[in-house]
VEXDREN-2710 file (C-alpha; in Angstrom, 1 decimal):
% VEXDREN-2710
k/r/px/py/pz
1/UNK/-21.4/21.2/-32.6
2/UNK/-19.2/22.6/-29.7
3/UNK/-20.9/23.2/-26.8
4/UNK/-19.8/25.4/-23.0
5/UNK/-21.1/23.9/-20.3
6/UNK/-21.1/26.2/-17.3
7/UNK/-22.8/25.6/-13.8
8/UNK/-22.9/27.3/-10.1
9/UNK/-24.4/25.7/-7.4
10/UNK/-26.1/29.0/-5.2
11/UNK/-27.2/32.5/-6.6
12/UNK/-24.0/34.0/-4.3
13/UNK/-21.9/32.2/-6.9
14/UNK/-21.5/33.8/-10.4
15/UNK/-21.0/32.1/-14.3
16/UNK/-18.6/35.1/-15.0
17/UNK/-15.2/33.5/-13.9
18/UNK/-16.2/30.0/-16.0
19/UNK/-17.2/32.3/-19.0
20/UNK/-14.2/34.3/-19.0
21/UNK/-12.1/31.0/-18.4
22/UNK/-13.8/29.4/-21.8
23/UNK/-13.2/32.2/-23.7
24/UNK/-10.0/33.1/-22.5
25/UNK/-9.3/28.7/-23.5
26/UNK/-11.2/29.7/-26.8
27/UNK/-8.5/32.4/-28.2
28/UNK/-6.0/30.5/-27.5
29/UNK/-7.5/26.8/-29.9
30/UNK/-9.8/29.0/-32.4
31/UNK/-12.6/27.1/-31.4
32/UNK/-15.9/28.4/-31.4
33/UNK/-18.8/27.6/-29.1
34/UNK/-22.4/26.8/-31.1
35/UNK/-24.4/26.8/-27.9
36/UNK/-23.3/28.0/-24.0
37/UNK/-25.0/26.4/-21.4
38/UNK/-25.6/28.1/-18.0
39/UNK/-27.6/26.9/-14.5
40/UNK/-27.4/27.4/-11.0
41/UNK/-28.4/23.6/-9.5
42/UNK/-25.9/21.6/-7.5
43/UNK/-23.8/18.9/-8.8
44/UNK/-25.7/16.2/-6.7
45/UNK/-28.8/16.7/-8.8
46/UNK/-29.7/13.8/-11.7
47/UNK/-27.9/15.0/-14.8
48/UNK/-31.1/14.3/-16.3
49/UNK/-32.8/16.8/-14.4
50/UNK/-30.1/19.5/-15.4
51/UNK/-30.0/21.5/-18.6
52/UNK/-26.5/19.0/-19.2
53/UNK/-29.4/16.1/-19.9
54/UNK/-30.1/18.2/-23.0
55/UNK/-26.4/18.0/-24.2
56/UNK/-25.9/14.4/-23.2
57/UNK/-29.3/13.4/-25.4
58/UNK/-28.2/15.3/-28.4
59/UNK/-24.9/15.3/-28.8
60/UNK/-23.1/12.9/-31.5
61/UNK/-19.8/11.4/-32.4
62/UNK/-17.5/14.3/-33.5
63/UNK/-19.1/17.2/-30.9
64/UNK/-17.2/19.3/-28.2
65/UNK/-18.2/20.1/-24.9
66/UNK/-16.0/22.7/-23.0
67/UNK/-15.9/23.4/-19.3
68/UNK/-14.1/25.3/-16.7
69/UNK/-12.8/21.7/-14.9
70/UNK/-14.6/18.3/-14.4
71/UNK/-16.1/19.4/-11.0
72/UNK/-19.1/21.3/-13.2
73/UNK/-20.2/17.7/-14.4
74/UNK/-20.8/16.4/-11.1
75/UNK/-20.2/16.5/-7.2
76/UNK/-19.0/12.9/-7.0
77/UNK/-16.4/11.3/-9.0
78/UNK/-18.9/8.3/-9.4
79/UNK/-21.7/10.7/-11.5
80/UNK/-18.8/12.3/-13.5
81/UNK/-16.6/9.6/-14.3
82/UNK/-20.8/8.1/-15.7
83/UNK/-21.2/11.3/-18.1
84/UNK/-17.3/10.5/-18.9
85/UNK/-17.7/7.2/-19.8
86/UNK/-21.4/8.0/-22.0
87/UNK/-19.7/10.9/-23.6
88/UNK/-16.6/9.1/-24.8
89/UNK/-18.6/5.8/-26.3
90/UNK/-20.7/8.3/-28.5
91/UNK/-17.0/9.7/-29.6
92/UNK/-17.6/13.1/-27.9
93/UNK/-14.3/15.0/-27.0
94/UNK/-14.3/16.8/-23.5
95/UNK/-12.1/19.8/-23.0
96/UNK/-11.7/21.4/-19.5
97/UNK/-10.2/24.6/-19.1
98/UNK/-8.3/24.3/-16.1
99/UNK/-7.1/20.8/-15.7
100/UNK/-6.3/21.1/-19.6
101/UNK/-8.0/17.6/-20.1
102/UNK/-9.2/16.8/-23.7
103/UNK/-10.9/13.0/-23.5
104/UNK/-11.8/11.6/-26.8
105/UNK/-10.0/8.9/-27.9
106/UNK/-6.2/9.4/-26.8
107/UNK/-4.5/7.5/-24.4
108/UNK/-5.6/10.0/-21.6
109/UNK/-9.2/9.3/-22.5
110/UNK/-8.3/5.5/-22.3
111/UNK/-6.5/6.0/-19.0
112/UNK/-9.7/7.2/-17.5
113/UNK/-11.8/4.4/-18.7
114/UNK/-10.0/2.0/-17.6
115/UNK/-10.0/3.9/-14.1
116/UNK/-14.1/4.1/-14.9
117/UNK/-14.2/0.0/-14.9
118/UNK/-11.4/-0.7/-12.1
119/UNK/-14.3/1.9/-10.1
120/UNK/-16.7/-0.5/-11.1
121/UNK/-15.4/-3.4/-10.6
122/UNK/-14.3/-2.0/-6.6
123/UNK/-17.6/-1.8/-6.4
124/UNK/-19.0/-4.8/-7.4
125/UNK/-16.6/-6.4/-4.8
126/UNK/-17.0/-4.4/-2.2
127/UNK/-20.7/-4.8/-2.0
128/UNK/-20.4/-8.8/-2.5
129/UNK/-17.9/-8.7/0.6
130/UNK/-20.9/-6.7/2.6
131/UNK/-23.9/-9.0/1.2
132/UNK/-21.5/-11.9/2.8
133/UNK/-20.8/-10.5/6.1
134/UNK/-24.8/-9.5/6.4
135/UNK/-25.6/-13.3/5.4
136/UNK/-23.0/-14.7/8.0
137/UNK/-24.2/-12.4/10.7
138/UNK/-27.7/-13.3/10.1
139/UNK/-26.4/-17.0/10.1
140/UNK/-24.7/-16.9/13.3
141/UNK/-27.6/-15.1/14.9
142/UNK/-29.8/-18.2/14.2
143/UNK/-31.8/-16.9/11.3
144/UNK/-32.3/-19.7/8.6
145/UNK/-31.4/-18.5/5.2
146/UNK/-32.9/-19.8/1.7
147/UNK/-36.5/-20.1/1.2
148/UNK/-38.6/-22.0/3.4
149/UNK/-40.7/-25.4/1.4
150/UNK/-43.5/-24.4/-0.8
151/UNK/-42.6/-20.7/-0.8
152/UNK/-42.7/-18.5/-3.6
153/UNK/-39.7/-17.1/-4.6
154/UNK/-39.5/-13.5/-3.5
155/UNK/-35.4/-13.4/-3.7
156/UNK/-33.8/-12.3/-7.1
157/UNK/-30.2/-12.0/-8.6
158/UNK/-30.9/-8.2/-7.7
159/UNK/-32.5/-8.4/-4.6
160/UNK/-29.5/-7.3/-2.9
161/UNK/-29.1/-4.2/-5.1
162/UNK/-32.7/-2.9/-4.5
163/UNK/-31.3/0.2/-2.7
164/UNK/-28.4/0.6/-4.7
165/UNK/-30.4/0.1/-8.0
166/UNK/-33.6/2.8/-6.6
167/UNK/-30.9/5.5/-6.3
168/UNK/-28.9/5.4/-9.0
169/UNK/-32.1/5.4/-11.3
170/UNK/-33.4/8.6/-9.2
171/UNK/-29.7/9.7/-9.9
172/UNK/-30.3/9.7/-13.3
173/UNK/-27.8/7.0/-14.4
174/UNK/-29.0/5.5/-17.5
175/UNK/-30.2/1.2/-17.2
176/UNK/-27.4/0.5/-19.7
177/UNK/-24.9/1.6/-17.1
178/UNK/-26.6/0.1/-13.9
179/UNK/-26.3/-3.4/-15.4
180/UNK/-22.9/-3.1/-16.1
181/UNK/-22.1/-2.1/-12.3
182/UNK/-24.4/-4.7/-11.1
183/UNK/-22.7/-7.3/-14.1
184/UNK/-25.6/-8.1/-15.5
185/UNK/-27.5/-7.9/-18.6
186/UNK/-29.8/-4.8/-19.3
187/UNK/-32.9/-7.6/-20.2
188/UNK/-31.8/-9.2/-16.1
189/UNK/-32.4/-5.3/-14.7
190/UNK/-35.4/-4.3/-16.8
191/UNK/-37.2/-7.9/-15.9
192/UNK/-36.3/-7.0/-12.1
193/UNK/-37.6/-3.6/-12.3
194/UNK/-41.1/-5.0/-13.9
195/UNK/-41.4/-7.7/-10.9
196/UNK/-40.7/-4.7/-8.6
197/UNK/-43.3/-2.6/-10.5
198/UNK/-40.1/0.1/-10.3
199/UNK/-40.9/3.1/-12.8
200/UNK/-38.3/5.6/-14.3
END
């Protein structure tokens, strides 16, 4: 299946210009769209909660999506570079009109998954550099850290990542992908999120 993914954020903005950009992209490779795609939402919204959830739980290895330029994924490079990397492990190619990007499996698509896990792994560091400050802070400030005697535990290898972890499921980022940021194993998160009584 080849799909056209097309999206503007306000009703001021129009689907024209994409459309014509597609099919002007569409004469020129012979390709031929099965299904277009069209909604006015902002990119900051949950992919999940955008008609794009529908192509992301359907499509299969072998599919095409087409779009004007990576920018109609997602706002944030973090939320595209996610529906990258879950689009390229199912073996979908990605064509976008005006960057003239096609991901699948070439050294391009490669390129940009390693950038995807260097991303990650940035982040991963950068918040254990903040948990550390916070803990030396609170140390020097006279708190006592650890667990007092007899004291449940109420701490958790997530603990740290409760925010992080809250808005990237109301984000729409699938639990598979949240444990690899947070370097753990899905069974880790889905035991934390129980504990937590967090739902999604």
């Amino acid at each position: 299946m080849t799909y056209a993914y097309i999206r503007v954020s306000t009703d001021k903005q129009t689907v024209e210009n994409q459309r014509f950009e597609i099919n002007k992209f569409l004469k020129t490779t012979g390709l031929k769209i099965d299904f277009w795609i069209e909604e006015t939402i902002s990119g900051t919204v949950s992919p999940k909660k955008r008609n794009l959830g529908k192509i992301l739980e359907h499509v299969q290895q072998g599919d095409i999506i087409i779009c004007s330029e990576l920018s109609r994924l997602g706002r944030n490079m973090f939320m595209i570079m996610s529906i990258l990397n879950i689009l390229m492990e199912r073996g979908v190619i990605i064509y976008t009109v005006k960057e003239r990007y096609k991901l699948g499996e070439d050294l391009t698509s490669k390129v940009l998954a390693f950038a995807f896990s260097i991303s990650a792994e940035i982040e991963r560091t950068l918040i254990s550099q903040r948990t550390t400050e916070a803990l030396r802070r609170k140390k020097a400030d006279g708190i006592k850290l650890g667990r007092p005697k007899g004291k449940k535990n109420s701490h958790y290898k997530l603990s740290d990542y409760d925010k992080k972890i809250k808005i990237m499921l109301e984000e729409g980022y699938p639990k598979t992908l949240i444990s690899k940021q947070l370097n753990v194993s899905t069974s880790t998160l889905y035991n934390y999120l129980k504990r937590k009584k967090i739902q999604n």
